[in-house]
N, C-alpha and C positions, 0 to 999 in steps of 0.2 A: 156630474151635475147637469142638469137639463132645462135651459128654460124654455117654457111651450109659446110657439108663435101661430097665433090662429087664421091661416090659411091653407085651403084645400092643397094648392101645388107650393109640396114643401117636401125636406128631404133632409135627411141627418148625417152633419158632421161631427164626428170624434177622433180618436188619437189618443197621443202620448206625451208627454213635455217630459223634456229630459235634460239635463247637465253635459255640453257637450265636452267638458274637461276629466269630469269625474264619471258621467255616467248615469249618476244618480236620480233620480225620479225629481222632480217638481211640483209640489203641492201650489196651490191658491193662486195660481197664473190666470191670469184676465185675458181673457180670447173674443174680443171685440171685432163686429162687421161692422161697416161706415155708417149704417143708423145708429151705432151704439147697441141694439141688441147684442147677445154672447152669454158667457157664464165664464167660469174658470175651472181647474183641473183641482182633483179632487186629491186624498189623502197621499193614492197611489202615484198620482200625475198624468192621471185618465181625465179627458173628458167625452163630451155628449151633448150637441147642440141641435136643436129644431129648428131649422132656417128656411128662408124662402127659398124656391129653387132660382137658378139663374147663378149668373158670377159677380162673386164677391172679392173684395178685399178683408182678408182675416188678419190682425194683429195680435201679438199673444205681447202680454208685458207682464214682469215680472218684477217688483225693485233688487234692484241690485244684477238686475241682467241689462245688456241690449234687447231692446226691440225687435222681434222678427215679423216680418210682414209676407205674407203667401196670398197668391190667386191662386182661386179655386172657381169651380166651374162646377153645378149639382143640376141634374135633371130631377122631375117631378118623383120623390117616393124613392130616390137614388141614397143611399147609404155608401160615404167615401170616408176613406181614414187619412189622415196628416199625419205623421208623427213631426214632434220639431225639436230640434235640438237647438238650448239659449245659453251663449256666450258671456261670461262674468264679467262685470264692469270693474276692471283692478284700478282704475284711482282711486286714490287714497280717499279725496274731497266726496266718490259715490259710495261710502264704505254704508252699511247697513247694522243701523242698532236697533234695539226692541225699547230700551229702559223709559227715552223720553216719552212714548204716549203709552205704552203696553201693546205699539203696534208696531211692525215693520217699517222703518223710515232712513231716508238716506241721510248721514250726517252732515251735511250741509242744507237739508229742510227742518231740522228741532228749533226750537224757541229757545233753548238752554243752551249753558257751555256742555259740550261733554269731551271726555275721552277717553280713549279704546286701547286695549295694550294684547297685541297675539300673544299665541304660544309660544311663535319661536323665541319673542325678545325672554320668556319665562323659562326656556331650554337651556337658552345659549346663556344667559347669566349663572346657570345651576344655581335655579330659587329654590331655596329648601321650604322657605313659607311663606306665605298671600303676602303677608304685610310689606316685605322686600321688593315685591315684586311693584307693588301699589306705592310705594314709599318713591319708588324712580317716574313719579306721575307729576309733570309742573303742577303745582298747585296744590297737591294731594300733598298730607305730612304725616306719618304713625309715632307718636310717642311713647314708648316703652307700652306697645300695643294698643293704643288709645286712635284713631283715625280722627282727623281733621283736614277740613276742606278749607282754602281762602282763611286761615286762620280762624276759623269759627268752635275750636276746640282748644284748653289749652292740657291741663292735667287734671285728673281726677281721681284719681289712686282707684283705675283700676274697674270704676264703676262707672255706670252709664254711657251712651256715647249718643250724641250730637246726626250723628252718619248712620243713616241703614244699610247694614250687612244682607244682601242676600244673595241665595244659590239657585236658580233657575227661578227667576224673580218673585221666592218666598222667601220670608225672614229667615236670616239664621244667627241673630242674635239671642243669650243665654235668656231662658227668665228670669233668673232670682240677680245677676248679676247687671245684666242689658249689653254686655259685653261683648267682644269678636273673638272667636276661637281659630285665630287664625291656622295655627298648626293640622285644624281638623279638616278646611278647603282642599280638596281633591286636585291638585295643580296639574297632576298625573293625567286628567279630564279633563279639560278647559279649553273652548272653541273661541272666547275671547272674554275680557274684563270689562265692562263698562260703566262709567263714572262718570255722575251727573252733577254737576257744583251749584250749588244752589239750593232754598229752600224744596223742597217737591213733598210735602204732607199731603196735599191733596188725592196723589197718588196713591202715596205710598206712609202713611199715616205717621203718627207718632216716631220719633227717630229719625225721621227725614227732616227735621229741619236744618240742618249744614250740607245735603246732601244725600246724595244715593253711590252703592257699588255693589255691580252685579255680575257676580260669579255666573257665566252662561257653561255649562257642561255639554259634551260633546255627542254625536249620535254617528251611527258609521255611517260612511258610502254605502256603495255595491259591491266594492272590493276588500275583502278583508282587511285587517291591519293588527300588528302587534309591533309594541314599542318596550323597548327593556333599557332602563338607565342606571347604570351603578358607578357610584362616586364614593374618594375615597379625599377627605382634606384635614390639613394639619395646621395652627393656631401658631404664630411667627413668634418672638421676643421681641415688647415692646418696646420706645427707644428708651426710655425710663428705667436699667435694668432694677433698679431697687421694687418693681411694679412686678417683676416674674418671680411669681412663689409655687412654681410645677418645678423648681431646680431643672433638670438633663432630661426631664418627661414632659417630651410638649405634649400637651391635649389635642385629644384628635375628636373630628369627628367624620362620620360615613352613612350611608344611604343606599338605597335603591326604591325605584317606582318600575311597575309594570303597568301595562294596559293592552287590550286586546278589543274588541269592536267589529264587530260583520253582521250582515245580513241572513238571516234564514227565512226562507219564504218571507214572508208578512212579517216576521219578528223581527224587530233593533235589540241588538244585545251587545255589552259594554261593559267589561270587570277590570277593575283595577286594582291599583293598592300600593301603597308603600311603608318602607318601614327604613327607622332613621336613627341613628345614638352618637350623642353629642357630650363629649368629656367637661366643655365648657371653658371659654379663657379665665371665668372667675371661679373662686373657690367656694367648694359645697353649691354650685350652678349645675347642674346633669340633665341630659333627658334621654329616656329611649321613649319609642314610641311604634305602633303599628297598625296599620290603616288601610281598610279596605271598601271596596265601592262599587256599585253597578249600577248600571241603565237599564230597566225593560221598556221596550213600546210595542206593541202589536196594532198593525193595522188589519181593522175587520175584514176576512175578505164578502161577507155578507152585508152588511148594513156599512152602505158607501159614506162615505165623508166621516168613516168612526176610527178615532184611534183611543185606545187606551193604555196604561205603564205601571210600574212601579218602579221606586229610583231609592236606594240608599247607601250608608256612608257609616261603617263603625269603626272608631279608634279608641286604644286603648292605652294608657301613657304612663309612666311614671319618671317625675322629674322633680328637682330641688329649683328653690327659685331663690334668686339675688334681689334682697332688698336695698340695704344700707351699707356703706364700706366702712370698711375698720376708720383710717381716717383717709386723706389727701395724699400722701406721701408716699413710704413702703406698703399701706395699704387699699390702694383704690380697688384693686381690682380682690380683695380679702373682704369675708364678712365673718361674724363672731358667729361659730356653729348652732349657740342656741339660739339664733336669730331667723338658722337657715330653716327654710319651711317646704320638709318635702310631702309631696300627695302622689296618691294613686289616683286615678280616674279613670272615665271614658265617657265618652261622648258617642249616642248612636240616632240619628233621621230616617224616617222612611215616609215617602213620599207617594200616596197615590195621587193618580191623574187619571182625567177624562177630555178629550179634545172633539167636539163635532161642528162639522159643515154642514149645515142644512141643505135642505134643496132650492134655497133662493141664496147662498153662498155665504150665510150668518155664522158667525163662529162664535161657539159653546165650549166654556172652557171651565171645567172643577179641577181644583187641585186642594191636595189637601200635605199636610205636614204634620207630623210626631217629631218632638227631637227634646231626649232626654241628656242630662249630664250629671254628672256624678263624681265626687270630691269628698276621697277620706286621706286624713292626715294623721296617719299613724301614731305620729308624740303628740299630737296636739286632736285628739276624737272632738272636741268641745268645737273645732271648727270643719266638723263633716256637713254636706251639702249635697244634696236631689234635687234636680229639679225637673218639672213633665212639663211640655209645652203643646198643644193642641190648635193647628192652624187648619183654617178651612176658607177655601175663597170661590166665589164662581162669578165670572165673566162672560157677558155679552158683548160682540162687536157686531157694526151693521156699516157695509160703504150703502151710505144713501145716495141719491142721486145729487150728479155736480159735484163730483169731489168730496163729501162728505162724508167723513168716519164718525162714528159714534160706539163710544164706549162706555159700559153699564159695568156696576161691580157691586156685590158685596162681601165681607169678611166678619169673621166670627174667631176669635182666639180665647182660651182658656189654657190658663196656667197653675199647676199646685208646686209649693216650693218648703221644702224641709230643711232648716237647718237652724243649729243651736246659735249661730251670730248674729240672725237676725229673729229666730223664730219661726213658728209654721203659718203660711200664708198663701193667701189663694188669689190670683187676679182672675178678671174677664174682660173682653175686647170686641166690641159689635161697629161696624161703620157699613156705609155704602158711599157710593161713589161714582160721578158721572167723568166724560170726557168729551166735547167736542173738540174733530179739527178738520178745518176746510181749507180747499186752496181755489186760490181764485188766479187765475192766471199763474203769475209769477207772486202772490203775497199767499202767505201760509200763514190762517190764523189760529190758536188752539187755546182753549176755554174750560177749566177742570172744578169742580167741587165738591167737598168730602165732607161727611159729618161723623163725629166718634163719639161712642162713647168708651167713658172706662173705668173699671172700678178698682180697687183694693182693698179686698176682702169688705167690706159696708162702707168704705167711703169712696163716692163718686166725684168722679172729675164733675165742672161745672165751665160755663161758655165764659169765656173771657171776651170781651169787645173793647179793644185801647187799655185803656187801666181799670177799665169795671167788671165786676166779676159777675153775674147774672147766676143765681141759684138755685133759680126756679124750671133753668132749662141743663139738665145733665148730659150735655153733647155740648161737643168743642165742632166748629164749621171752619174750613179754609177753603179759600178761593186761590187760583194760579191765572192768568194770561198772557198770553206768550205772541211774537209776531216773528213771520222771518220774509223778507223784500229781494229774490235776484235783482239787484241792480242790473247787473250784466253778466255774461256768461262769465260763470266761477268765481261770482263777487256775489255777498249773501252777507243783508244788514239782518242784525236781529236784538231786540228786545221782550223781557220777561218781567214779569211779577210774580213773586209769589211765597203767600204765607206758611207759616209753618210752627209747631209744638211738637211738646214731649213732654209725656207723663215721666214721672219720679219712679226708679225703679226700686224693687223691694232692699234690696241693699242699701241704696241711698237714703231711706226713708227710716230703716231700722239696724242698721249696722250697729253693733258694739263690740268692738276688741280693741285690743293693744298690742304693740310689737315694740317691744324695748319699751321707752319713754314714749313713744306714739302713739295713741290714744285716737279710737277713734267717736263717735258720740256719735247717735240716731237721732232724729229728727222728724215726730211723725208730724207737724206740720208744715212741712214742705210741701211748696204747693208747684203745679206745673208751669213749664216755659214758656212763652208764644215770641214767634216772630215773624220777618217777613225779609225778603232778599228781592235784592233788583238789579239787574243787568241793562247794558248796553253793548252788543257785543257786533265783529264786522270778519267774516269768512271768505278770506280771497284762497281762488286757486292760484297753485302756481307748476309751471312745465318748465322744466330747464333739459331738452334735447330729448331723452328717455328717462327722466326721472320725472315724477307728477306728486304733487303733496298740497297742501294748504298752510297757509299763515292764519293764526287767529290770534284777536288782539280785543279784550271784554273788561269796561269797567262795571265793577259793582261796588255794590252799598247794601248792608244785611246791619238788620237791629234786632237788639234780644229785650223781651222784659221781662222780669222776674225773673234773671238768668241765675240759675244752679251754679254752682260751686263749692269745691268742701274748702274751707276757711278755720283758718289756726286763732285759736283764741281760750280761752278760760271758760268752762261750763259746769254747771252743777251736774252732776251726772245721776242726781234723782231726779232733779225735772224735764233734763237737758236743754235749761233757761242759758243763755247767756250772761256772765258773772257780771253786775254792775259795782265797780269796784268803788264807787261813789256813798251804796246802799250798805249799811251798819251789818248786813245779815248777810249780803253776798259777799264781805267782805271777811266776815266771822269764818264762816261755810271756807270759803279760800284759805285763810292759816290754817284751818283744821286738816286739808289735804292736799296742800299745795300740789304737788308735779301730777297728781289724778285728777283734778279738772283744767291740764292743758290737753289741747289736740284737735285734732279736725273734727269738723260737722258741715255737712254739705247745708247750704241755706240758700235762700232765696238772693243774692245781693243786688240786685236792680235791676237797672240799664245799662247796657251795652253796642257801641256801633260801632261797626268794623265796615271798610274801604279800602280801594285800591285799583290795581290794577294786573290783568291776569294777559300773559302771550303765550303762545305755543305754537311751534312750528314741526310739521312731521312731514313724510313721503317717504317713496322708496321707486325703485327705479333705476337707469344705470346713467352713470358718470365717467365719461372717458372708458367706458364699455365694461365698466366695474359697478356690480348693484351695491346700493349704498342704500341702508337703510335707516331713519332720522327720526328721534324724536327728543325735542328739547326746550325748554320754556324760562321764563322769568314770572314770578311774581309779587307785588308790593302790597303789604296790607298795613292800615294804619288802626290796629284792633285799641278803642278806645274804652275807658270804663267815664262810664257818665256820670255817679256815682262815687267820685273820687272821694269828696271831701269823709263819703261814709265809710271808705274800703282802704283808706288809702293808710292805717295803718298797718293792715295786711301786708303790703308790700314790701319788696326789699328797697325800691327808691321811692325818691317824692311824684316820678312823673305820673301822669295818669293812663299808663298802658296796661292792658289785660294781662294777667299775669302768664308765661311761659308759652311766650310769641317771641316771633320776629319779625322784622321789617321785608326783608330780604330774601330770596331763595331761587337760586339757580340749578337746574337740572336739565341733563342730557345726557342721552343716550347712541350713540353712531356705528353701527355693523355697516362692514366691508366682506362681500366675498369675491375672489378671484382663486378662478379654477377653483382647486381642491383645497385652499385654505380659507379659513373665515378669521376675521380679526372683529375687535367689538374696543369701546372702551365708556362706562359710564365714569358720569362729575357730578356730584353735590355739593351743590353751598348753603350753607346757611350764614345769616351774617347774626351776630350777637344775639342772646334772647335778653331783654329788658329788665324784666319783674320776674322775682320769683315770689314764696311764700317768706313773710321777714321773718319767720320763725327758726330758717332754717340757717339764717347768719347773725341775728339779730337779737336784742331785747323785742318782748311782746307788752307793750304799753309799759303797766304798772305790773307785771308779772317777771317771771326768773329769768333767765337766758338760757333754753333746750337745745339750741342751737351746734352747740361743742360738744352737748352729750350725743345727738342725733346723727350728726354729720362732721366730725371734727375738721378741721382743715377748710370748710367749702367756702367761707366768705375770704381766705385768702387766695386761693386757689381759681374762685371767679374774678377775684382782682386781678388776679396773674394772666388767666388764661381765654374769660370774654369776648373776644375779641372776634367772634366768626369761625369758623371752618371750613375748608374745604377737602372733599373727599373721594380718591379716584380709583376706578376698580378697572382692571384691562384683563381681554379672552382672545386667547387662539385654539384654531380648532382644523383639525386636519381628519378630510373623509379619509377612511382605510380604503373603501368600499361604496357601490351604491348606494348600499344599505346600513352602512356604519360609519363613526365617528368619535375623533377621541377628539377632548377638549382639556385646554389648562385655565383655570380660570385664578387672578390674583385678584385678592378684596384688600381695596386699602393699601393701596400699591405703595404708598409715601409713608406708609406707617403711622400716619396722622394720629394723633392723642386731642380723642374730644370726646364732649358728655353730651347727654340727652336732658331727660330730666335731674333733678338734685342728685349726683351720686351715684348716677348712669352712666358708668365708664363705656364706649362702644367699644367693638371690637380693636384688635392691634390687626394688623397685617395679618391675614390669611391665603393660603393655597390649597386650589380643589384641585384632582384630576377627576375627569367624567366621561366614560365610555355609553354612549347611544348608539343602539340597535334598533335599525326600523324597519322593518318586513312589511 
């Protein structure tokens, strides 16, 4: 990059920035003389400066490096080369995420909570899948694969989700479903996870209002690398023996992931893949599956500041899935075979991209996504499912002058979606989107707005403002503002705002099937979510001898209106009205088909406010000359339904808590290594969940009791068993080698016996063994 300085006696500096750990080239480093004239280094880690002659002070900076500073000395028309080699900043409090503005930033300068989870903590637990890994996040919670932040989710059977999923910060949630396929995340890949608590639509549109989680994938060094992991684990006797129905065959399951990554000239190239078969602790539960993946980037070596790639990811799986258990007792971990629902599928993404620097240091970014899924159920053809998803996005960034970043976007998505349980259906998806963020000293302030539109198939989303619905304008607007204050060094106040929606997905809007007695009912006037989240949140560092980490401690307050939910009740299932059992005809309509109009329908039920409070403490570093690695949180949320007196026969109590929360949740995480062993152990708590669905213990108003037919056992069994959980999983791991390592890993060390959602038995006690190979 060159910028031209218009004086006769002048003379050009360039060079190299490079990685003095790894090697690696350095792109978009800031290479400042004391008037502030410079440019920065380009795809390669080249740059090219036109400067006065005479002697200068050059600063190169980088986030997430030290600062290097060189004198230099240039005669008139003189051409001198620097090369410099920059030093990573390894505390934890300077760690570098992309999610909170879509730019480069030091985690302790966002306006938002976030948090960030390596590969190693993803190794050393031998995560078979995203959600596991994401699950051991304070604050973060997956319910029987549903993701919720800060309690802003609770169950949904399956459809929609509150959080956007994405993989190299493009959606990868399903179309027809809205779902997370967690199984299909390339773990094998992963440079780090990050996770933003809070509304963020503005950014990051529809789907974002509980939050963001961003799958970042990895690109090589200089130096080659290949990693080979095979794991073999076996599924314990729970303590309940009457619950083990595999007789003297305990279920196993086993794995392996590859990956490989180097450089060729100009090229980044990156294959991976794994493939994984799981016998299941429950019965008629299985999955095999197998998965493959790759990175392309080429940087131009003709037209400077150009990279371009393709990136993709096929799996292909066949598994049975557990819904319902037989009952509480000899059968929790049993379902009735004609219940069990098994599918073929595959899921396949390809991703092109375009990345350019201009010659005034502007970054140009297209990226685009296909990502198809596919779902045939062999005994059940009536519930086969396609779906094509078509993402395209392009971004403008500009550092203007005084600290100034600015960020431009727009996006365009279209989806076609085939399937007999809801029907064939088409969406489309258009927004733009700005970002300001300035720093002023030590105060960092960041200012976002987004407009959407969205349709399915001819009806348009419309602007919601408070409780009014505006028709005449077919775009939804949100706003975000965010502040962050160093009081002092390694102390960092921050507060946010910020609103957030979500459209209805095609599932939610037009589902119809049943499973046993379960019935589910479509609803095509559901209309969409809005909300808005606020923080106040305070980021101290903290040094204990050679270990360095951060304390964070964030209250927030998030409200939902018109919040979704599917809700058990009585419906005519030719208008999909609500039975008013009061009216002569809805009540006619009801003896005529009694147990066919109970069941779920996702609808609109109001108001919702959720509070609390969020902690988390992490670092790494060493302790009495032992690296100790840390990450562990509390947090309280008082998820409220506003709404009571309308919802509150849905419930399983009288109080007015959202249904399938908790109050309470602890989590942590602690890796030890000395010498050649490593030791680890994570903890889970949950404390009670409140409310569930009253359908699933209870009489429903003036209707039957499904309750015993659905779930037998559960309203004793919650009586019995409510009470919290907690749950602890411990690793040891011993190098063979420089380059190897065998690990044992136990899950569920205590044998703990606890549920998720209604009828979610988790796992019993399990044991991995896991050999890593890394060249």
């Amino acid at each position: 990059m060159i910028f031209q300085n218009v004086n006769a006696q002048t003379a050009i500096l360039k060079g190299k920035v490079i990685d003095v750990k790894t090697k690696g080239t350095i792109p978009s480093v800031n290479i400042l003389l004391e008037d502030k004239s410079g440019g920065i280094s380009d795809i390669n880690g080249n740059y090219s400066i036109v400067v006065k002659a005479g002697k200068h002070q050059v600063s190169y900076n980088f986030i997430g490096y030290k600062t290097e500073i060189r004198s230099v000395e240039l005669k008139p028309d003189e051409t001198i080369s620097v090369n410099v080699s920059l030093n990573e900043e390894v505390e934890v409090i300077n760690e570098i995420v992309v999610s909170a503005g879509k730019f480069e930033q030091k985690i302790s300068d966002v306006t938002v909570s976030m948090e960030v989870i390596k590969p190693t903590m993803i190794e050393n637990n031998n995560t078979i899948s995203a959600d596991i890994a994401v699950n051991q996040v304070p604050g973060v919670d997956v319910m029987d694969d549903q993701p919720s932040i800060r309690g802003g989710s609770g169950y949904s059977y399956g459809a929609g989700s509150r959080v956007m999923m994405l993989v190299d910060d493009l959606p990868i949630l399903s179309a027809d479903i809205g779902d997370v396929k967690w199984n299909f995340i390339p773990l094998e890949n992963i440079s780090q996870i990050e996770i933003i608590k809070g509304a963020s639509s503005a950014l990051f549109g529809s789907s974002a209002l509980n939050g963001v989680i961003n799958m970042r994938t990895a690109y090589p060094k200089d130096e080659p690398e290949t990693k080979v992991t095979i794991f073999n684990g076996i599924y314990m006797n729970p303590k309940r023996k009457e619950l083990v129905w595999w007789g003297n065959n305990q279920p196993l399951f086993e794995g392996a992931n590859f990956l490989h990554s180097q450089k060729i000239k100009n090229l980044d190239l990156v294959i991976g893949g794994n493939a994984f078969s799981d016998d299941g602790y429950r019965q008629y539960e299985t999955e095999e599956r197998i998965r493959g993946n790759f990175n392309l980037r080429y940087r131009d070596a003709k037209i400077e500041g150009l990279s371009y790639g393709l990136n993709g990811n096929y799996m292909s799986m066949d598994k049975t899935e557990f819904f319902l258990w037989l009952n509480a007792d000899s059968g929790a971990y049993r379902q009735d075979k004609d219940i069990a629902s098994h599918s073929i599928g595959s899921r396949f993404n390809l991703d092109p991209f375009l990345v350019y620097f201009d010659k005034n240091g502007n970054r140009h970014s297209l990226k685009g996504r296909y990502f198809r899924t596919t779902n045939s159920l062999p005994a059940e053809p009536e519930k086969n499912s396609n779906s094509d998803m078509f993402y395209l996005e392009y971004q403008y960034q500009k550092q203007l002058k005084n600290n100034l970043n600015w960020t431009l976007g727009a996006v365009g998505t279209y989806a076609d979606i085939v399937a007999q349980l809801f029907g064939s259906h088409n969406t489309s998806n258009a927004s733009v989107f700005t970002q300001f963020d300035k720093k002023f000293g030590l105060l960092n302030l960041s200012a976002g707005v987004r407009a959407e539109y969205f349709r399915i198939d001819k009806e348009e989303t419309h602007t919601v403002v408070g409780t009014d619905t505006i028709k005449d304008i077919p775009i939804q607007p949100v706003f975000r503002l965010g502040a962050n204050y160093q009081l002092v060094e390694h102390t960092f106040l921050r507060a946010s705002f910020g609103q957030g929606y979500r459209f209805p997905t095609v599932a939610e809007k037009y589902t119809s099937t049943s499973v046993s007695l379960l019935n589910i009912f479509p609803n095509p006037d559901l209309k969409s979510e809005t909300g808005w989240s606020a923080e106040l949140g305070l980021k101290q560092g903290l040094k204990v001898s050679r270990w360095s980490g951060y304390f964070d401690i964030a209250g927030f307050w998030t409200e939902y209106h018109e919040m979704m939910e599917f809700t058990f009740g009585a419906y005519n299932f030719e208008t999909y009205k609500p039975i008013n059992f009061k009216d002569s005809a809805d009540l006619a309509f009801y003896n005529a088909n009694g147990f066919k109009t109970l069941g779920f329908q996702s609808i609109n039920v109001g108001n919702a406010r959720i509070t609390g409070v969020d902690m988390t403490i992490t670092g790494m570093g060493k302790i009495f000359g032992i690296p100790t690695t840390l990450l562990a949180g509390y947090t309280y949320t008082n998820p409220i339904d506003l709404n009571v007196e309308v919802n509150d026969s849905t419930k399983s109590t009288k109080s007015n808590i959202l249904k399938y929360r908790n109050y309470h949740t602890v989590k942590a995480d602690l890796q030890l290594d000395y010498k050649k062993i490593s030791t680890g152990v994570t903890m889970l708590y949950y404390s009670n969940m409140i409310n569930i669905d009253k359908a699933f213990e209870d009489l429903m108003g003036d209707g039957p009791s499904v309750g015993f037919e659905l779930l037998p056992g559960l309203y004793e069994y919650r009586q019995k068993h409510n009470k919290g959980y907690i749950v602890f999983d411990y690793r040891i791991a011993i190098s063979l080698t420089e380059h190897s390592k065998i690990s044992l890993v136990i899950r569920n060390i205590t044998n703990e016996e606890y549920m998720g959602r209604p009828g979610d038995m988790r796992p019993p006690r399990s044991i991995s063994l896991q050999y890593v190979l890394h060249i």
